[in-house]
N, C-alpha and C positions, 0 to 999 in steps of 0.2 A: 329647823331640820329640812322643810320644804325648799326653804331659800338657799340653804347650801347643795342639796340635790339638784337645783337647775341652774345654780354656776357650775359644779360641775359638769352636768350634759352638754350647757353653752361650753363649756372649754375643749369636753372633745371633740365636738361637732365643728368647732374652731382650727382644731388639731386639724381633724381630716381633710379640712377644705385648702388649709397650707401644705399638706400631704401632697394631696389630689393636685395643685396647681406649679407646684414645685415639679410636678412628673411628668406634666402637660409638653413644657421643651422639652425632655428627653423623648419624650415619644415622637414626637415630630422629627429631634434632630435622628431618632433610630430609622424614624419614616423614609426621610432623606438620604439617609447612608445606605441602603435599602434601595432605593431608587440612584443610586450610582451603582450597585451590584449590576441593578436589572442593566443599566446600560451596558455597562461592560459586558456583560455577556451577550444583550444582543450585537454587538462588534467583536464577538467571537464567532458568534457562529457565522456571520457574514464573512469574515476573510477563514474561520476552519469547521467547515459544516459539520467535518468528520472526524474524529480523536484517534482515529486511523491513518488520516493522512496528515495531519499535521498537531501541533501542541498549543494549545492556548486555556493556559490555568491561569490565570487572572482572579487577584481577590482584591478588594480594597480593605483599606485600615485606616483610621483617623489616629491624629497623632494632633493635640491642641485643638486649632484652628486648620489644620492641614489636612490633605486626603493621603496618603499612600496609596501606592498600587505596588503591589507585589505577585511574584509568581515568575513565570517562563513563558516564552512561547518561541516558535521559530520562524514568524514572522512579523518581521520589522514593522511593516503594515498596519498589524493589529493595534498595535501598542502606540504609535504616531498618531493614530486617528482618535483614541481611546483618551491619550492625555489633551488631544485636541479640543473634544466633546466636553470634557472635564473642565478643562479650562474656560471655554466661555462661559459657564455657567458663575464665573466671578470668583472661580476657589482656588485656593495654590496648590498643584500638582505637584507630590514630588514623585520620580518615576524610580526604583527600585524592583524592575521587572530584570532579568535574566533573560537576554537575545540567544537562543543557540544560533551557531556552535557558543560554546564559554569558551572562558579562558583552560579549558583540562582540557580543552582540543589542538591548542596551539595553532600553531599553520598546517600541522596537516586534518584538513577540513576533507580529503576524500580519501576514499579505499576502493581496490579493485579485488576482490574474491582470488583469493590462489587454488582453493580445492575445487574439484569438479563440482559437491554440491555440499552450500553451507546452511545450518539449522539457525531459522532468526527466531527468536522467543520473545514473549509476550514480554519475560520479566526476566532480571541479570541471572538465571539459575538453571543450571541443569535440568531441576523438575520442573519450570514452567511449562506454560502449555506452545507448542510447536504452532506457529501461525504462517509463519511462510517458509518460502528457501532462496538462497541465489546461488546461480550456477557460477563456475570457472568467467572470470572475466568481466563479470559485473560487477560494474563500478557503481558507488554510493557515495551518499553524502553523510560525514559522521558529526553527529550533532553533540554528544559527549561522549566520555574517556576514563574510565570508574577505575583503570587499571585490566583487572582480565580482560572485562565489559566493556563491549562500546555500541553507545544507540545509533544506529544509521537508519538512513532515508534510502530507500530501494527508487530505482527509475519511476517504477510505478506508485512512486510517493507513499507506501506503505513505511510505517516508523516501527523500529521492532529493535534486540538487544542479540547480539552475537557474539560469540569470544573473538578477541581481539588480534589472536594468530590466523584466525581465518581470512587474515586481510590485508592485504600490503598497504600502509598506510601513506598518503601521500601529499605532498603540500603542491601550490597551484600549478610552479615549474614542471613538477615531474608529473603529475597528473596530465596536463597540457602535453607533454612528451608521451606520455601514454595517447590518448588520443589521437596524436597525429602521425603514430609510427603504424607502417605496413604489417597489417593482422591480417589473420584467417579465422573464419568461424569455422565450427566443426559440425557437420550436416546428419552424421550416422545416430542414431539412437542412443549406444554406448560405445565405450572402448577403453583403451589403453593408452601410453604415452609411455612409449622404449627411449630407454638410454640408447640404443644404437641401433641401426637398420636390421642387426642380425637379431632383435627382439631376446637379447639373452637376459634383461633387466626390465624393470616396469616404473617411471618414475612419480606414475600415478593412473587415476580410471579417468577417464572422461564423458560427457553428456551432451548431447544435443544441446547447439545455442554455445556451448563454449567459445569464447575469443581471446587468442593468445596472439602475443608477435611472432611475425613472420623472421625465419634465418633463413630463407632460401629452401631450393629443393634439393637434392639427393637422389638422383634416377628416378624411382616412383615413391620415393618419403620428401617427406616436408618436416624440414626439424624447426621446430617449435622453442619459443622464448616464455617461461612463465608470468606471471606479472612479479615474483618474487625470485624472481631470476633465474630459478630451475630450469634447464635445458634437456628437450629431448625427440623423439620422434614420430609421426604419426602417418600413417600410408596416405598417401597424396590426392588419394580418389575420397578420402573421407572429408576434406575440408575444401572450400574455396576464398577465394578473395575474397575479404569482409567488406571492402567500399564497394565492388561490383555488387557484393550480395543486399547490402541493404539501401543502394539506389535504384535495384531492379526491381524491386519486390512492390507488392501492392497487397490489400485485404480482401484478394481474390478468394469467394467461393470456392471452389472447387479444390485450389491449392490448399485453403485450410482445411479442408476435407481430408485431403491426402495426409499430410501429415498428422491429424489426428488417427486415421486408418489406421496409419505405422503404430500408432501406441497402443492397438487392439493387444488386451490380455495383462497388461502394464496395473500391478496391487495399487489399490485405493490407501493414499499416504493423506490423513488430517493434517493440513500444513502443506502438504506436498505438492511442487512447483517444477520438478525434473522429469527425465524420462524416467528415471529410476521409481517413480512411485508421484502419483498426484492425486487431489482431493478434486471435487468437482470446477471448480474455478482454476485451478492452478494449471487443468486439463486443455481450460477454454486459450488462456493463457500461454501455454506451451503451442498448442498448435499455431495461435495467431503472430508469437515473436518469431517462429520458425520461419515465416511469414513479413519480416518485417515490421512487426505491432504490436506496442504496446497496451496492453489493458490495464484497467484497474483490477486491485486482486482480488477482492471475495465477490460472489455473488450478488450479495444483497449492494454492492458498488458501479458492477456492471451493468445492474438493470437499469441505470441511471443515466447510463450514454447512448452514444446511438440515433437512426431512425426508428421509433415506435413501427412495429408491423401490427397491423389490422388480425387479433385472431378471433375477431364474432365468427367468421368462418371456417373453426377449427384450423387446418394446417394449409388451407388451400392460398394461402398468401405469403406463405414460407419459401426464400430461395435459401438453394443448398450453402452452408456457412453460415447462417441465422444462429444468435443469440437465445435460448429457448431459457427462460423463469420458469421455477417452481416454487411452489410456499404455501402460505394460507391466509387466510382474509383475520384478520384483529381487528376488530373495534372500528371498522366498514374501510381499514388501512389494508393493501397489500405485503404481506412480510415474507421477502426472498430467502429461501435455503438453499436453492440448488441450481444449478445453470447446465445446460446440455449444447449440443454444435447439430444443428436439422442437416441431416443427411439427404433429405428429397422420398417422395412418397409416402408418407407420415413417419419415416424414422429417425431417428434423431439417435446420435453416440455422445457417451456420456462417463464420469466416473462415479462408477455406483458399486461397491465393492471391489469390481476391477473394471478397466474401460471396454466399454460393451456399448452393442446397439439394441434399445429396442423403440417399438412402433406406438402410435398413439390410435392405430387403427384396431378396434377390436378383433375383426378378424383374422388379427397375424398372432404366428405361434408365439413371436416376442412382443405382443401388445403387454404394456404395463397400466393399467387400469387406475395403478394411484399417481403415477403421473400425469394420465390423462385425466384425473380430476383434481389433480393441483398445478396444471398448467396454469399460470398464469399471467403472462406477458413475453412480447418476442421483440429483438431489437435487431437490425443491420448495422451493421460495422462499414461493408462496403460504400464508400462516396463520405463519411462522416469520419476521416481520419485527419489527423493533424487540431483535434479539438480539445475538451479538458474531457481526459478518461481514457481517449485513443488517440494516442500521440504514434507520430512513424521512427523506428528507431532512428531514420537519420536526420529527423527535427530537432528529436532529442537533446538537451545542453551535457548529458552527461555523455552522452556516445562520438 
C-alpha cells in the first residue's frame, strides 16, 4: 500500500513539473508580445502626445509565427516607424493599421464650415459633450464619413465629430479654389448676412473671424459668396480684405487686449469658441485668431507653448496679452483648468461665467483670491509664433 502511495505522489509531482514547463514558453512568448505593446505605444506617444490632437490606437495581435498590428491613426509617421522597429527585431510584420482619411472619405478629404458657428462633439451624437466650435469659413481636414457624421481635424488640430451638413465638403481641386479665391473676413462681433442691400431678407447670422468670398462691392455692401454657395450681403465697414488682414497682423499685446475687451459680458459656452459664447480657452482663442493666431484649444494645451514667464514675483513680469494658468498641483504635477489674457496692473480678463476682468491684487474690489491661489504658470505668445501650438494663420496649410 506504502509503495502504491509514493508512485502515485511521484506521478503527480511528475505531472506538475510537465505542467509547470509546458507554460514556461507561453509565459515568455506573453512576455514578449507584451514587450511589442510597450513599443508600440511608446511611438505613439512620440508622433501623438495628445488623443486630442491626433489618433494613434495601435494594438498588436499574433497570428502563428506573425505579429499583426491593427488599429487607426492619422499618422503615416507612426505606423512607418512602428513596423520599422518591429521589423528588425527579426519577426514578420503584417501591417493591417487603418491610415485616415479611409476609404468613406473619398477625395473629399476637406471641409469649409457654411454656418456662422458649428458644434464639434466629442462623440457621433447629439447628446455628447460640446468640446469645441468652428466658425463660418473654417476649413478642416475630414478624417472619416459615418454618413450624418463626419470626424474632422480643426486648424488647431483638435479632432472632434460634426454633422456632415455643416460643411461643404471638398476634394483637393476645389479646396485649392477655395483658398486662393479673393475672401473677406468679417471683423464686428456679430451680424447678419441680407439677401439684398435693402436688408428685406436675412440669409444667415454671422461671427467674428468669418471668411467668405469676395463678389465685389455694392456702394457701402460687399456681397458675399458662401462656401456652399449661398449668396448675400454684408455692410462693407464690417469686413476687410482677408490676405491684407492676415499678412498684417502679429501676436501683438495690446491688440489682443483689444479684441478681447470687445467680448466684455459675452455668456460663458463649455465648448464655446465664438463671439456668441466661449469657455475659458476658446476666449484666449478668439481674441488671439482675430489677431492672426492660431492656438491650441484647451487650456491644459496651451500651457504648453509659448515663452515661460517668470512668476516667483507674482504679476510683476507679466506683459499685457500673457497667457495666464490656472489649476492645481496633483501628485507634485501641475494640472491646468483654466487660462486668462493679463490685462496690465495685476488684471487679467477672462471667461469665467461670462468674460470679465478681475485682479490678482488683493486690494482691488475685483481681486479673485481663488485665482490668485491657483495661479500657476504664464506663458508669451508674442516672438514664439510660427511654432507647434502657435501657428500664424497665414503659415497655416489649411488657410
Amino acid at each position: 500500500m506504502k509503495t502504491i502511495l509514493v508512485r502515485f505522489v511521484k506521478a503527480v509531482i511528475l505531472l506538475f513539473l510537465v505542467v509547470i514547463f509546458q507554460a514556461i514558453p507561453s509565459c515568455r512568448s506573453e512576455s514578449k508580445f507584451q514587450d511589442f505593446q510597450n513599443i508600440i505605444d511608446r511611438i505613439s506617444i512620440k508622433w501623438v502626445p495628445d488623443q486630442r490632437e491626433g489618433i494613434a490606437g495601435l494594438t498588436v495581435h499574433k497570428q502563428a509565427e506573425k505579429i499583426i498590428i491593427k488599429g487607426e491613426t492619422n499618422c503615416p509617421q507612426l505606423i512607418m516607424e512602428v513596423l520599422d522597429s518591429l521589423s528588425a527585431k527579426g519577426y514578420e510584420v503584417i501591417d493591417s493599421v487603418l491610415v485616415l482619411p479611409g476609404n468613406d472619405v473619398g477625395e473629399y478629404k476637406y471641409g469649409i464650415a457654411t454656418l456662422s458657428v458649428i458644434n464639434l462633439r466629442r462623440e457621433p451624437e447629439h447628446s455628447a459633450e460640446l468640446v469645441s466650435q468652428s466658425i463660418l469659413g473654417t476649413p478642416v481636414k475630414v478624417l472619416k464619413n459615418s454618413g450624418y457624421w463626419i470626424l474632422v481635424q480643426t486648424p488647431d488640430k483638435y479632432i472632434a465629430w460634426s454633422e456632415k451638413v455643416s460643411f461643404q465638403l471638398m476634394n483637393e481641386a476645389e479646396f485649392n479654389e477655395w483658398k486662393n479665391a479673393r475672401k473677406v473676413i468679417y471683423i464686428e462681433n456679430t451680424g447678419w448676412i441680407y439677401e439684398s442691400i435693402e436688408e428685406k431678407g436675412v440669409i444667415g447670422d454671422i461671427v467674428a473671424g468669418s471668411i467668405m468670398k469676395s463678389g465685389g462691392k455694392s456702394g457701402s455692401w460687399e456681397k458675399v459668396i458662401l462656401p456652399d454657395g449661398r449668396e448675400g450681403y454684408v455692410r462693407g465697414k464690417t469686413v476687410v480684405n482677408y490676405c491684407d488682414w492676415k499678412n498684417r497682423l502679429t501676436a501683438d499685446g495690446p491688440a489682443v487686449l483689444r479684441i478681447a475687451s470687445s467680448l466684455m459680458g459675452i455668456p460663458y459656452l463649455w465648448g464655446g469658441s465664438s463671439s456668441k459664447g466661449v469657455d475659458c480657452s476658446g476666449f484666449a482663442q478668439t481674441a488671439y485668431f482675430m489677431n492672426g493666431i492660431i492656438l491650441s484649444r484647451d487650456a491644459s494645451l496651451l500651457a504648453l507653448h509659448g515663452q515661460p514667464v517668470d512668476i516667483s514675483d507674482g504679476w510683476n513680469n507679466l506683459n499685457t496679452g500673457d497667457l495666464m494658468f490656472f489649476g492645481s498641483i496633483r501628485n507634485s504635477k501641475p494640472r491646468v483648468t483654466h487660462v486668462a489674457i493679463y490685462k496690465g496692473d495685476s488684471e487679467f480678463i477672462h471667461s469665467a461665467g461670462r468674460v470679465m476682468v478681475n485682479s490678482l491684487d488683493s486690494t482691488r474690489s475685483n481681486y479673485s483670491s481663488y485665482r490668485r491661489n491657483s495661479f500657476l504658470s504664464a506663458r508669451r505668445i508674442s516672438g514664439s509664433v510660427s511654432i507647434p501650438g502657435i501657428v500664424a494663420v497665414r503659415d497655416h496649410e489649411l488657410y
